[in-house]
Structures are given as structure tokens and as C-alpha cells.
FILO-324207 format. One record per residue: residue in one letter; x, y, z of N, C-alpha, C in turn; residue number from 1. Coordinates in Angstrom, 3 decimals, m for minus. Example, Ala and Ser with C-alpha at 12.3 -4.5 7.8 and 13.67 -1.06 7.14 Angstrom:
{A {13.190 m5.690 7.800} {12.300 m4.500 7.800} {13.200 m3.300 7.800} 1}
{S {12.850 m2.250 7.080} {13.670 m1.060 7.140} {12.900 0.030 7.870} 2}
***
This chain:
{X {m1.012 m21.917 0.260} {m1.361 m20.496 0.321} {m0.156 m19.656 m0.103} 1}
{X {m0.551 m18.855 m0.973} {1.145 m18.063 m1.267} {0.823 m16.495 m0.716} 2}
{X {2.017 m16.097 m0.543} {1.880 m14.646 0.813} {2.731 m13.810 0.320} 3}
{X {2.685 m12.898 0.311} {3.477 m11.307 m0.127} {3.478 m10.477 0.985} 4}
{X {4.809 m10.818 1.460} {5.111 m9.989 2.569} {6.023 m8.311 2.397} 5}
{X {5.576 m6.959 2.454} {5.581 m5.613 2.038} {6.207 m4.951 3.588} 6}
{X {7.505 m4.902 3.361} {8.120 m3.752 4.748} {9.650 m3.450 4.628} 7}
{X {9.898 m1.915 4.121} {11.038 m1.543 3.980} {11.933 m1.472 5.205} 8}
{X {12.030 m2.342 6.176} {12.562 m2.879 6.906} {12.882 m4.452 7.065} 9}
{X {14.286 m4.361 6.378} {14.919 m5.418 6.180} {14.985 m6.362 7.520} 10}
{X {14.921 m6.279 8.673} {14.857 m7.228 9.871} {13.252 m7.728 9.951} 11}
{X {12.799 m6.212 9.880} {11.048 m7.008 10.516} {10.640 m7.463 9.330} 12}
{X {11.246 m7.861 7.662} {10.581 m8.366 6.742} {11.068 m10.187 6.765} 13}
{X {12.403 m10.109 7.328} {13.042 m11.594 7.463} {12.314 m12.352 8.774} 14}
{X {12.139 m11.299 9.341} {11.884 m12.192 11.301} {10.185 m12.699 10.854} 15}
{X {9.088 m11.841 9.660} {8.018 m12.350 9.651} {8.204 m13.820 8.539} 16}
{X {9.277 m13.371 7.950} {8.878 m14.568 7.136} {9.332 m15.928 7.614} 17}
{X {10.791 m15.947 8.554} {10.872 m16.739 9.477} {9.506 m17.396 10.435} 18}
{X {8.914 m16.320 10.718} {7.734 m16.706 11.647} {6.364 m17.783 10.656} 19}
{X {6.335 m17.410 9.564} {5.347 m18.189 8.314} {6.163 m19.034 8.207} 20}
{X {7.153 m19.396 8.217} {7.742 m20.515 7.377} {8.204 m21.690 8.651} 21}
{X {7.889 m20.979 10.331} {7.617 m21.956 11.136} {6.270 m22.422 11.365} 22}
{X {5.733 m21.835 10.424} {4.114 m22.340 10.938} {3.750 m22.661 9.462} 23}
{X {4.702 m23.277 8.657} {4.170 m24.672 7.664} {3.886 m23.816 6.090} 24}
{X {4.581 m22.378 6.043} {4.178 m21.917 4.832} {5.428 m21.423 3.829} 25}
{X {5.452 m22.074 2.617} {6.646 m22.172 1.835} {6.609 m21.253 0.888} 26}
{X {5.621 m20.805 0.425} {5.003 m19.792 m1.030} {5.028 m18.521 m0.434} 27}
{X {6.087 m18.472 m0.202} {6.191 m16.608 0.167} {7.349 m15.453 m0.613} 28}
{X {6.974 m14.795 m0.672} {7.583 m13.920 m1.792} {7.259 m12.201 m0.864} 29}
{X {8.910 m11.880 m1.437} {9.046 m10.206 m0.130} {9.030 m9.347 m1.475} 30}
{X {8.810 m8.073 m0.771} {9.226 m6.690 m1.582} {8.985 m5.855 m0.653} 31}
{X {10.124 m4.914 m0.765} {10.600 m4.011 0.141} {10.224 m2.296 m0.134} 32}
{X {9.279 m2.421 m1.192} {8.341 m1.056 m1.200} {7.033 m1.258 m2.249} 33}
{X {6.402 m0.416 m1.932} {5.112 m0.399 m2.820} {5.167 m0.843 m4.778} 34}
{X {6.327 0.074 m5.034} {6.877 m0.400 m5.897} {6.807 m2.001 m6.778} 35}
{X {7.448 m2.411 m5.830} {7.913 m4.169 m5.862} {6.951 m4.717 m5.746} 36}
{X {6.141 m4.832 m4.818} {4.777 m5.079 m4.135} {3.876 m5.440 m5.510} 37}
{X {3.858 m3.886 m6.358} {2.912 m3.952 m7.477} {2.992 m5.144 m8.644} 38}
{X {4.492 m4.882 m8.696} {5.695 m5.163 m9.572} {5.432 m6.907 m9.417} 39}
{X {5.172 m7.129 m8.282} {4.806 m9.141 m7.690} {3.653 m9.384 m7.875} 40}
{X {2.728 m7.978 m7.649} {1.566 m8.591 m7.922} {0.680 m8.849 m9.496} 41}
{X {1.443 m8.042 m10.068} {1.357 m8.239 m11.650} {1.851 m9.574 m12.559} 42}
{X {2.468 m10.090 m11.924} {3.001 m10.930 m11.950} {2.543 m12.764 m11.727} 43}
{X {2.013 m12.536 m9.942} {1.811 m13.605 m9.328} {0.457 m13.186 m8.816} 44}
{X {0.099 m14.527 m8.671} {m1.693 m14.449 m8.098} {m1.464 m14.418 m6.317} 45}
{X {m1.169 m13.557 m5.517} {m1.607 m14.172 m3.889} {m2.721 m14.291 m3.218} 46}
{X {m2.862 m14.834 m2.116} {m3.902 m15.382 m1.552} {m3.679 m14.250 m0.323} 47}
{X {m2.732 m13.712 0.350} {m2.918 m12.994 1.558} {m1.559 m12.232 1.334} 48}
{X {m1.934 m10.952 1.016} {m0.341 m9.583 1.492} {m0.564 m9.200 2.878} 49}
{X {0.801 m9.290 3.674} {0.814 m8.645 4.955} {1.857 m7.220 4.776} 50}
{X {1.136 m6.469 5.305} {1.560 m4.858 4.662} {2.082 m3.985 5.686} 51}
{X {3.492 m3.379 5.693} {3.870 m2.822 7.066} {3.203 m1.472 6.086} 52}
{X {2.695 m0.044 7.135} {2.018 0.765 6.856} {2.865 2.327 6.966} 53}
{X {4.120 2.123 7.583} {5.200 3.301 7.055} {6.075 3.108 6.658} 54}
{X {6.086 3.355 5.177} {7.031 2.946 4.236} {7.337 4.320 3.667} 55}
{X {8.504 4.176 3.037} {8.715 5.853 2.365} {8.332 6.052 1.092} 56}
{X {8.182 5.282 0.143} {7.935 5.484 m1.086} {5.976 5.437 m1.564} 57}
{X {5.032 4.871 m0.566} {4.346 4.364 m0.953} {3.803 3.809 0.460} 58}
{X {2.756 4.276 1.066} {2.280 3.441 2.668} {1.388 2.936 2.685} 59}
{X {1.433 1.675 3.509} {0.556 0.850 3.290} {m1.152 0.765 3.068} 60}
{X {m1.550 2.203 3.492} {m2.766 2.103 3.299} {m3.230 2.337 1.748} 61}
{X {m2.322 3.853 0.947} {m2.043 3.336 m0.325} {m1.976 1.859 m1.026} 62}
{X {m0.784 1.748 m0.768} {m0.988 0.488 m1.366} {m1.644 m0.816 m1.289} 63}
{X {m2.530 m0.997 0.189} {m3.525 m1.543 m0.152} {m4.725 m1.589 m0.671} 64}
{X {m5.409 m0.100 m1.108} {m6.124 0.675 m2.316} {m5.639 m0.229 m3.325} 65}
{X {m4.704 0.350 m3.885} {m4.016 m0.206 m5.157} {m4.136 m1.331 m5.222} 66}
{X {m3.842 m2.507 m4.173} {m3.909 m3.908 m4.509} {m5.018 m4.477 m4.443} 67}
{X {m6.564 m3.264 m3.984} {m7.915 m3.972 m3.808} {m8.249 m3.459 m5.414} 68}
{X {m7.649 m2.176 m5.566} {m8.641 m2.079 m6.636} {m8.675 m3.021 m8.007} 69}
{X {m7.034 m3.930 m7.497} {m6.936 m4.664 m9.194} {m6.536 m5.668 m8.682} 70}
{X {m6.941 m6.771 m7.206} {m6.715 m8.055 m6.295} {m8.049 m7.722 m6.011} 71}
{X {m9.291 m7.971 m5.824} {m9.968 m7.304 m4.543} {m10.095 m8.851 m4.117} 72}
{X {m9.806 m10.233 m4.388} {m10.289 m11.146 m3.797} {m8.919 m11.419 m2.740} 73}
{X {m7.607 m10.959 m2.928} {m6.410 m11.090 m2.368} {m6.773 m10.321 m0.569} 74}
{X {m6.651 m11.256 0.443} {m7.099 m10.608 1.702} {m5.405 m9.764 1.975} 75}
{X {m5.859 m8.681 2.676} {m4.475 m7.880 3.135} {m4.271 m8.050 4.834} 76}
{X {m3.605 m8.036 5.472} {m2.736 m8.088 6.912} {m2.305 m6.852 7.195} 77}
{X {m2.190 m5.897 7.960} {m1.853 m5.106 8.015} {m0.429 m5.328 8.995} 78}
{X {0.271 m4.469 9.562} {1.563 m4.528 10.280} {1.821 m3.314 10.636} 79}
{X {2.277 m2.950 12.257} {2.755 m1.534 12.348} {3.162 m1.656 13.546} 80}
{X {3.999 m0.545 14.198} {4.501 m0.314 15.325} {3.305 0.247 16.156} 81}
{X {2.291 1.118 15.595} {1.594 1.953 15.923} {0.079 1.689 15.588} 82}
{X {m0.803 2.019 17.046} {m2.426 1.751 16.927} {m3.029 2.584 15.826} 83}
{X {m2.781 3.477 15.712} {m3.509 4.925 15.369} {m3.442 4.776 13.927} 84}
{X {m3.148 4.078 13.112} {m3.745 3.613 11.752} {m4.751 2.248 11.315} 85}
{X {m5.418 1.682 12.472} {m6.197 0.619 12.428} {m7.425 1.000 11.957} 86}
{X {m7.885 2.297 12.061} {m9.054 2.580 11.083} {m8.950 2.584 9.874} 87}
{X {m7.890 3.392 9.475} {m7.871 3.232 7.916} {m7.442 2.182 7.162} 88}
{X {m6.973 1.244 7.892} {m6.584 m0.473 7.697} {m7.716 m1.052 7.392} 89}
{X {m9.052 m1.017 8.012} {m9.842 m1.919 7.901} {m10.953 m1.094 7.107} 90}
{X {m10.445 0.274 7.346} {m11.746 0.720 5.752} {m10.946 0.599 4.635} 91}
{X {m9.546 0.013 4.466} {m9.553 m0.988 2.968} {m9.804 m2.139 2.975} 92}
{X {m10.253 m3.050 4.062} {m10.821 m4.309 4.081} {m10.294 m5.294 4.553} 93}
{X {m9.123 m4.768 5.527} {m7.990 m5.564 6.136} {m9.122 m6.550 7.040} 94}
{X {m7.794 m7.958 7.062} {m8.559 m9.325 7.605} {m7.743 m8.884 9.469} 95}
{X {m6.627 m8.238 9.036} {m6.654 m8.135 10.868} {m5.300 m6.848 10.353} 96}
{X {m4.849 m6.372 12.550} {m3.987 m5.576 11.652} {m3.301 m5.941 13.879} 97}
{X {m1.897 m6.452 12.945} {m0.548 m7.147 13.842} {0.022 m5.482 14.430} 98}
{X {0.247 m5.418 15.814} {0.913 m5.070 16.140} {2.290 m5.009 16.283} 99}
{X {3.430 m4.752 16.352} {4.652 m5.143 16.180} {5.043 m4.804 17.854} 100}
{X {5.932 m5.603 17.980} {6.554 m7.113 17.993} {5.223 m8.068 17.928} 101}
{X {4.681 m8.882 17.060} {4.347 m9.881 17.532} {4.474 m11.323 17.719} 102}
{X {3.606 m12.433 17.948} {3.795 m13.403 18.041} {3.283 m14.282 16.665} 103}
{X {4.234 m15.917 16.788} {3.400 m16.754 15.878} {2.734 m16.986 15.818} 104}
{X {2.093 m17.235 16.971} {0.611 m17.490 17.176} {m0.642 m16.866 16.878} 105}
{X {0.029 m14.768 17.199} {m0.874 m13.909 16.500} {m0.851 m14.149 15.032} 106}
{X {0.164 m14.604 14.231} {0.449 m14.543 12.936} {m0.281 m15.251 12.486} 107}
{X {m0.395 m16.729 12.879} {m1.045 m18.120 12.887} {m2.878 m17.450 13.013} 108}
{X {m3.137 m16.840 13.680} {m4.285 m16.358 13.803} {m5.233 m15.210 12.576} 109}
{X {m4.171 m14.417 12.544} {m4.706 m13.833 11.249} {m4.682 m14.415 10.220} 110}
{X {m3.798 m15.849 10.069} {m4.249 m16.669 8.809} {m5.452 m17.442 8.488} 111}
{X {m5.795 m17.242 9.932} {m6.884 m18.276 10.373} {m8.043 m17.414 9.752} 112}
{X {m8.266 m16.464 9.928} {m9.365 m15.312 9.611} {m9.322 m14.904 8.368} 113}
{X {m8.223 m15.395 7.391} {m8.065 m15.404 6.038} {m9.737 m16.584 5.561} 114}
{X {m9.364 m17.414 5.912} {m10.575 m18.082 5.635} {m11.912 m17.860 5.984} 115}
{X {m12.006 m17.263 6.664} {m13.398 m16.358 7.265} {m13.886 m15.741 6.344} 116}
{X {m12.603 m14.823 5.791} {m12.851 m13.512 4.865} {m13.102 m13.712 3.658} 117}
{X {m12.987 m14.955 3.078} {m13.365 m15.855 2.021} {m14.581 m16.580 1.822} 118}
{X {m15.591 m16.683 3.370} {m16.657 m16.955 2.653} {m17.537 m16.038 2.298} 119}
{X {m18.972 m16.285 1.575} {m19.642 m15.825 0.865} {m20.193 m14.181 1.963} 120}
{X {m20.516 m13.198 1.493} {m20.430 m12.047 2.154} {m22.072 m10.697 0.891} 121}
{X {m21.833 m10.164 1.597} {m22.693 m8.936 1.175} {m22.255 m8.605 m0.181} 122}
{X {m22.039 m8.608 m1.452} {m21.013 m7.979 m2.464} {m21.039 m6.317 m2.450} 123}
{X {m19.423 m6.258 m2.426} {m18.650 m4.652 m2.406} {m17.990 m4.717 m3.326} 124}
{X {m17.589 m3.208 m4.082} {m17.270 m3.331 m5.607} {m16.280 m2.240 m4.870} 125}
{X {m14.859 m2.235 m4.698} {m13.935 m0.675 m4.913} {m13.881 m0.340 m6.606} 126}
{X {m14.649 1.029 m6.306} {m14.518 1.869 m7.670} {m13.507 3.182 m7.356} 127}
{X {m12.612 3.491 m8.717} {m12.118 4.846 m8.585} {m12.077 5.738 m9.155} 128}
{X {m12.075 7.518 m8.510} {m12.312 8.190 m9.287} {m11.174 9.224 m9.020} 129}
{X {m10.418 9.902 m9.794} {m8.964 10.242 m9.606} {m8.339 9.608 m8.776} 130}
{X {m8.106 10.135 m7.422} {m7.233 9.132 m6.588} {m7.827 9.106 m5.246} 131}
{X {m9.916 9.159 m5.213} {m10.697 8.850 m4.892} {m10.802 6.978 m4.977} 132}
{X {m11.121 6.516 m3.575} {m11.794 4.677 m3.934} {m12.935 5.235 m3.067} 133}
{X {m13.916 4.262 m3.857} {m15.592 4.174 m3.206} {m15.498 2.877 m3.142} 134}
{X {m16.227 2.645 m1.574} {m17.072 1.060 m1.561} {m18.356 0.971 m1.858} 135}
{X {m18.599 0.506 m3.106} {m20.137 0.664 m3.333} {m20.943 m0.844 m3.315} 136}
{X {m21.736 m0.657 m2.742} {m22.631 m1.376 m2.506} {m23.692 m1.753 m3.762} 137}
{X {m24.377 m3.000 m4.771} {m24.787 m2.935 m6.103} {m26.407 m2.109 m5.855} 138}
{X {m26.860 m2.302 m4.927} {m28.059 m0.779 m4.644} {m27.566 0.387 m4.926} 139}
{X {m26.313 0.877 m4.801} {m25.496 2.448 m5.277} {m25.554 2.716 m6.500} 140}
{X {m25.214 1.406 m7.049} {m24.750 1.796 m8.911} {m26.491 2.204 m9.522} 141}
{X {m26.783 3.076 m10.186} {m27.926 3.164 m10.929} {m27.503 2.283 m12.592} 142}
{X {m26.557 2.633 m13.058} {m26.057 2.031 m14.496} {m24.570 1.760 m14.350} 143}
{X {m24.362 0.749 m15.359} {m22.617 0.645 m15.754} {m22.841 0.992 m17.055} 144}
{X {m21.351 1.451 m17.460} {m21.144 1.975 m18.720} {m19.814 0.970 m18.848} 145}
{X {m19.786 0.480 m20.373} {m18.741 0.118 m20.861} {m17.601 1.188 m21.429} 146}
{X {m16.565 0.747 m21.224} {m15.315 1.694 m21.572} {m14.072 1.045 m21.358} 147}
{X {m13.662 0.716 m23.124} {m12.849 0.310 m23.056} {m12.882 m1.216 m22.411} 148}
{X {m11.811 m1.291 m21.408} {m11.400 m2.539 m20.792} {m12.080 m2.399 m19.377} 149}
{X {m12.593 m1.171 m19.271} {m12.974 m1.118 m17.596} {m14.665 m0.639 m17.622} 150}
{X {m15.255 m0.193 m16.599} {m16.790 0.089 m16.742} {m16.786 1.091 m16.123} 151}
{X {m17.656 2.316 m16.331} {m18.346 3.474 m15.490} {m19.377 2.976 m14.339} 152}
{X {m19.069 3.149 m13.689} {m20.228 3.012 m12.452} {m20.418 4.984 m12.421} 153}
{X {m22.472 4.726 m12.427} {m22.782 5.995 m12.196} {m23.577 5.780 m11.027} 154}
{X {m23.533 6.427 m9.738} {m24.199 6.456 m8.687} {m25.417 8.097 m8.855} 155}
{X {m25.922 8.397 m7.796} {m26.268 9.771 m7.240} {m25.261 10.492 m7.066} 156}
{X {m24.189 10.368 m6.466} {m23.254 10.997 m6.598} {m22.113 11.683 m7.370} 157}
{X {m22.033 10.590 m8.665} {m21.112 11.087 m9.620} {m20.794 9.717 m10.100} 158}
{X {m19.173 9.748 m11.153} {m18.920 8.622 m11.686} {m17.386 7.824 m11.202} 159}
{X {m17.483 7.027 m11.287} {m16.252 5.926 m10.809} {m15.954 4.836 m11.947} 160}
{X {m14.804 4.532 m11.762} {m14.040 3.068 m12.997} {m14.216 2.006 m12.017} 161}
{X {m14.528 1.050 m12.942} {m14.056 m0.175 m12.226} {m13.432 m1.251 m12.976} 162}
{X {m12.238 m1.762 m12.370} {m11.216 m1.967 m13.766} {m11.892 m3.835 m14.173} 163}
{X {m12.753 m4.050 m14.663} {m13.516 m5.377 m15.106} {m14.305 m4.874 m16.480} 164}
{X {m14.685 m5.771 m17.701} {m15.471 m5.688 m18.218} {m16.604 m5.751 m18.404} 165}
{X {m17.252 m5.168 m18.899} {m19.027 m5.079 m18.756} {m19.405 m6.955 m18.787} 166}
{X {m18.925 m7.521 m19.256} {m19.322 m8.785 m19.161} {m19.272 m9.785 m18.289} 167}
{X {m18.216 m8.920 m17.744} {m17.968 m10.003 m16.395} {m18.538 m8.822 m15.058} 168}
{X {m18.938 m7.923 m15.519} {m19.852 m6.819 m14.431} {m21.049 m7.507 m14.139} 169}
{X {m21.569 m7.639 m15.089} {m22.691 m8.243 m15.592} {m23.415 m9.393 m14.580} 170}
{X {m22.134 m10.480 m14.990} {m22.448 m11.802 m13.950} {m22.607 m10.941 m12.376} 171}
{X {m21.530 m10.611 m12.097} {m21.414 m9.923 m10.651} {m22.790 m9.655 m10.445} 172}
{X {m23.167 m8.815 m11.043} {m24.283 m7.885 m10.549} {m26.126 m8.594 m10.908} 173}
{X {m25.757 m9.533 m12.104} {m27.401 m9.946 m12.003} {m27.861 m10.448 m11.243} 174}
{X {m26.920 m11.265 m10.338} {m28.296 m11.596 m8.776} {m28.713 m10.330 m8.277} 175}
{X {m28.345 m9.320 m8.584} {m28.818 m7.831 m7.816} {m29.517 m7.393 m8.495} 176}
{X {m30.158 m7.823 m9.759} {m31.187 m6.828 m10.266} {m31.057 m6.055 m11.157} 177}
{X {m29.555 m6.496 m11.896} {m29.534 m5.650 m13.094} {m29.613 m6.300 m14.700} 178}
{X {m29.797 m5.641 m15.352} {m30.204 m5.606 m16.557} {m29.380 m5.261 m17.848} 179}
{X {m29.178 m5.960 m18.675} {m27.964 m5.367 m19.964} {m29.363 m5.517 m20.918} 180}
{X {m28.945 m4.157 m20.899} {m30.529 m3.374 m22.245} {m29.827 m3.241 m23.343} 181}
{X {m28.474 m3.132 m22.995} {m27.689 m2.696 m24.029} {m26.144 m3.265 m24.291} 182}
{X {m25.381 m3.353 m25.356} {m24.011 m3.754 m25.060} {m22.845 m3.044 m24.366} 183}
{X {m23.705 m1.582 m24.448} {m22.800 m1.008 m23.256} {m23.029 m0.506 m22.182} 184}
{X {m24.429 m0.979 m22.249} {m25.290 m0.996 m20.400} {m26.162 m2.130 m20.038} 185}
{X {m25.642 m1.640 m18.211} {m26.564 m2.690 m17.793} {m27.313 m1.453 m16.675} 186}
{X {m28.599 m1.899 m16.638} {m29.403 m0.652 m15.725} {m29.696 m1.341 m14.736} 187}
{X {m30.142 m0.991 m13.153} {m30.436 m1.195 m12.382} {m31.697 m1.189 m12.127} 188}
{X {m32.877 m2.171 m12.509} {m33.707 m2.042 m12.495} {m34.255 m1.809 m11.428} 189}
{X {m34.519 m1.697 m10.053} {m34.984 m1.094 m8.891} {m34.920 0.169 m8.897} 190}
{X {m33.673 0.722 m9.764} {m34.056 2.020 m10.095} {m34.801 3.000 m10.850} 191}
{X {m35.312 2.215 m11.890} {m36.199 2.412 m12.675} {m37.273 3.526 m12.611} 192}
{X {m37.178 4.906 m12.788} {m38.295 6.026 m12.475} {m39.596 6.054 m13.558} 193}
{X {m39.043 6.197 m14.496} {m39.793 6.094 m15.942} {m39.325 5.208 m17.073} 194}
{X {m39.834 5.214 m17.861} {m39.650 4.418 m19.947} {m40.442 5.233 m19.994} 195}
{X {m39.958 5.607 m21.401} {m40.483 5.836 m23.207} {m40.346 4.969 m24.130} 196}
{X {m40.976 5.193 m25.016} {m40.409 3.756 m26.172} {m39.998 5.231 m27.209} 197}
{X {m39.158 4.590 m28.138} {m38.290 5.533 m28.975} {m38.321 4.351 m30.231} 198}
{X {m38.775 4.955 m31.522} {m38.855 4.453 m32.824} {m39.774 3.267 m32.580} 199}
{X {m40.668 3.319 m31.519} {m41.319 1.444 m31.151} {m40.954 0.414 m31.283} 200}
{X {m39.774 0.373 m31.246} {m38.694 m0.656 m30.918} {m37.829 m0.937 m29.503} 201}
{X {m37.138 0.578 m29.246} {m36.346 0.992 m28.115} {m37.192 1.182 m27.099} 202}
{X {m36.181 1.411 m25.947} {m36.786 2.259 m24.412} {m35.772 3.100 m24.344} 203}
{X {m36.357 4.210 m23.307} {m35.625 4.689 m23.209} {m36.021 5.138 m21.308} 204}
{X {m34.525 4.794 m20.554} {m34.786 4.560 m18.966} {m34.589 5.805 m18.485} 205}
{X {m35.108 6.156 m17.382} {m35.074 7.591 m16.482} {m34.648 6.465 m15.481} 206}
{X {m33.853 7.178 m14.641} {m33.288 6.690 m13.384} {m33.400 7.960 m12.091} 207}
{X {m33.721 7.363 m10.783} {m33.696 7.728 m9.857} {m32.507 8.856 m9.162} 208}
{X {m32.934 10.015 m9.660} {m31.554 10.838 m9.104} {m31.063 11.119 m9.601} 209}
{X {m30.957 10.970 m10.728} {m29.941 11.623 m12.069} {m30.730 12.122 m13.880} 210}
{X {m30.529 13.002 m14.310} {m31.162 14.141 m15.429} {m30.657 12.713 m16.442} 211}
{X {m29.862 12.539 m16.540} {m29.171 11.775 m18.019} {m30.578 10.365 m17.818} 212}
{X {m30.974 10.021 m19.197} {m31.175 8.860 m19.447} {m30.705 7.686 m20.483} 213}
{X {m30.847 6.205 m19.819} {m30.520 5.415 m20.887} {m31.198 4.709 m22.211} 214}
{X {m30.913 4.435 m22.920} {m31.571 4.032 m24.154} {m31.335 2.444 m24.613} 215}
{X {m31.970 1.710 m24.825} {m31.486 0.218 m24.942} {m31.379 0.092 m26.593} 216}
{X {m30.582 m0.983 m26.940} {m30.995 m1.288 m27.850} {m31.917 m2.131 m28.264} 217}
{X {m32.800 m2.641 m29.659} {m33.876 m3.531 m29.702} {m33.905 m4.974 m29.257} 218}
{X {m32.501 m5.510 m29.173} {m32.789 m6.735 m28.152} {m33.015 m6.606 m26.983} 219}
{X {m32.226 m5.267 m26.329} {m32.388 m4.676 m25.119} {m33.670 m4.820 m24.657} 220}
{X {m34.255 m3.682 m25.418} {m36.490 m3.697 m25.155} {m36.340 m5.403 m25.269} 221}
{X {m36.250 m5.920 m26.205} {m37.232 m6.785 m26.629} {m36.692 m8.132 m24.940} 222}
{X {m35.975 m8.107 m25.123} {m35.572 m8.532 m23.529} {m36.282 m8.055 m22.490} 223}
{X {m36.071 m6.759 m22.293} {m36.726 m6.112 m20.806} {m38.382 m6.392 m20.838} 224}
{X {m38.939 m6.222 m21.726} {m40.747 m6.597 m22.522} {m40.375 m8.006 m21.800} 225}
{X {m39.965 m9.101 m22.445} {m39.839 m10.244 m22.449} {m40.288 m10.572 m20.522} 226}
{X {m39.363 m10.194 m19.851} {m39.197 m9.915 m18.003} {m40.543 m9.412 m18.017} 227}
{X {m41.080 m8.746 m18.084} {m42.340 m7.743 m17.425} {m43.204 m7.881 m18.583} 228}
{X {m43.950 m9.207 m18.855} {m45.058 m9.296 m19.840} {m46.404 m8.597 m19.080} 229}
***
């Protein structure tokens, strides 16, 4: 298991890694601000960051945003002196969140729940929109849009990035019901309000909640026809 341990405190960053490396774990790698953190994770693939949450440059709840929106399979640990940030710890998806001082055993324990957090689950997508994250659920998305290297997610609400390509969106999302009509969409078919056909070739989709519609291209139709003879 390799671990990225995050706390601009040079004692409580040595005493945790002391504490992992008595309980059998060698693949650990520090950085001492958000910065570095990024800087490792661009770098190296981890399996679990444990994140102290007042830092000066960059705090941990930040930066565990940041490391879901472009890790989201990487589980995070949280760390603090203080209770009163455990909500916003676990609405980024934290696997537990250590009180300070603690024990090996607590440590040993939240590794344990690393594997929990790894099996198969509900699928959640963090999307962002300025320096907005949404947890969306694949019932939320009405369409993805291709762009570039990343995809538009359009909800009822408005629009969000999600930094993956439409192709690998794609896989994600077809056990849920969606549809690539097009090479730069995939529609949500449960959402489906209306079709037109356009040149009697095309469709063209109305979606639930939103004025804009999509348009497929002719493999698109000739696909979606194909599903719903």
C-alpha cells in the first residue's frame, strides 16, 4: 500500500510515519503543504493520503477536493487537533478522520476501513464548476458534453467539468442508462422528454428540465432505433 502523509508540522508528520512504519508499511512518501502534496501526486499513484486539516498555504479540506477531483479512487484520512471539521472531512469522502494525539492502533484501524471503502458502492462522480465541487449522482447528469480532454456534465441545475474523457465517461456511466448518440454526447436516456427526427436520418432529444436540446448523429439514431425497435 503506498501512503502520502500531508502536515506542515514537522513532529506530528515524523511521529505518524513512525507509527505506519511500526505497523508493517514501507511505501510512504511526506509533503509538508498542499503544494508538495499535489506536486507527489502528479507524480505517484497512492492508495491512501492522510491529511492534517490546518495548514497555511492550502487546508486540508481544500486539498482533499483537489486530490478527489483528479485521484477520486485514492481514499483520504483526515488528521486534526480539533472535532469541529469532521463534517466537512467526510463530505469530501474521508475513510475516517484521527484525532490528534492518536494511537497505532487507531491508525491501524483506519487502514483497515481503507478496504471497506474500496468495495463496490453506489457510483459518485466529483464535478467542478469554478471553485464549486458537486457530488453527482449518474440520475443528476441529463447529458455529457465532450471538451477537449475533460466532459461537461449538464444537470437541472447548471454545468460542471469532469476531468475524464467522453470515452472513458461513457464506460462509467452505461450501466446507468446512458447513451452516446453522438461523438460528443452521451444522453441520459431516463431522461428522455421528447424526439424529432431532423433530415430523416437524425434525432433530435428534449430533456427533462432544461430548454437546450440534443441532436445525434446518424449512427447515433441509427443506434438509438436499433435499442427501441
Amino acid at each position: 500500500m503506498k501512503i502520502l502523509i500531508v502536515d506542515d508540522e514537522p513532529l506530528a508528520l515524523s511521529r505518524l510515519q513512525r507509527l505506519l512504519t511500526s505497523l508493517g508499511h514501507s511505501e510512504i512518501s511526506t509533503a509538508s503543504c498542499g503544494k508538495e502534496a499535489l506536486e507527489c501526486v502528479a507524480k505517484n499513484d497512492f492508495d491512501v493520503a492522510f491529511l492534517d486539516i490546518s495548514m497555511s498555504d492550502m487546508d486540508g479540506i481544500e486539498l482533499g477536493y483537489a486530490l478527489r477531483y483528479t485521484h477520486e479512487t485514492m481514499a483520504i484520512i483526515y488528521q486534526s487537533a480539533h472535532e469541529s471539521y469532521a463534517l466537512k472531512a467526510f463530505d469530501v469522502g474521508a475513510v475516517d478522520y484521527l484525532l490528534k494525539p492518536y494511537t497505532a492502533e487507531a491508525v491501524s484501524r483506519s487502514i483497515e476501513r481503507v478496504s471497506v471503502k474500496n468495495t463496490p458502492k453506489e457510483l459518485r462522480l466529483i464535478a467542478k464548476a469554478g471553485e464549486s465541487h458537486y457530488l453527482l449522482s449518474p440520475h443528476e447528469i441529463l447529458y455529457v458534453k465532450a471538451d477537449l480532454t475533460e466532459v461537461i456534465f449538464r444537470t437541472k441545475e447548471g454545468f460542471s467539468y469532469y476531468p475524464k474523457k467522453i470515452s472513458e465517461v461513457e464506460t462509467l456511466l452505461e450501466p446507468h442508462n446512458f447513451l452516446r448518440v453522438h461523438r460528443s454526447y452521451l444522453i441520459n436516456l431516463n431522461a428522455i422528454e421528447e424526439m424529432t427526427t431532423i433530415d430523416q436520418s437524425r434525432l433530435s432529444f428534449t430533456l427533462q428540465g432544461i430548454k437546450e436540446s440534443i441532436e445525434s448523429s446518424k449512427d447515433g439514431a441509427k443506434h438509438f432505433r436499433h435499442l427501441f425497435k
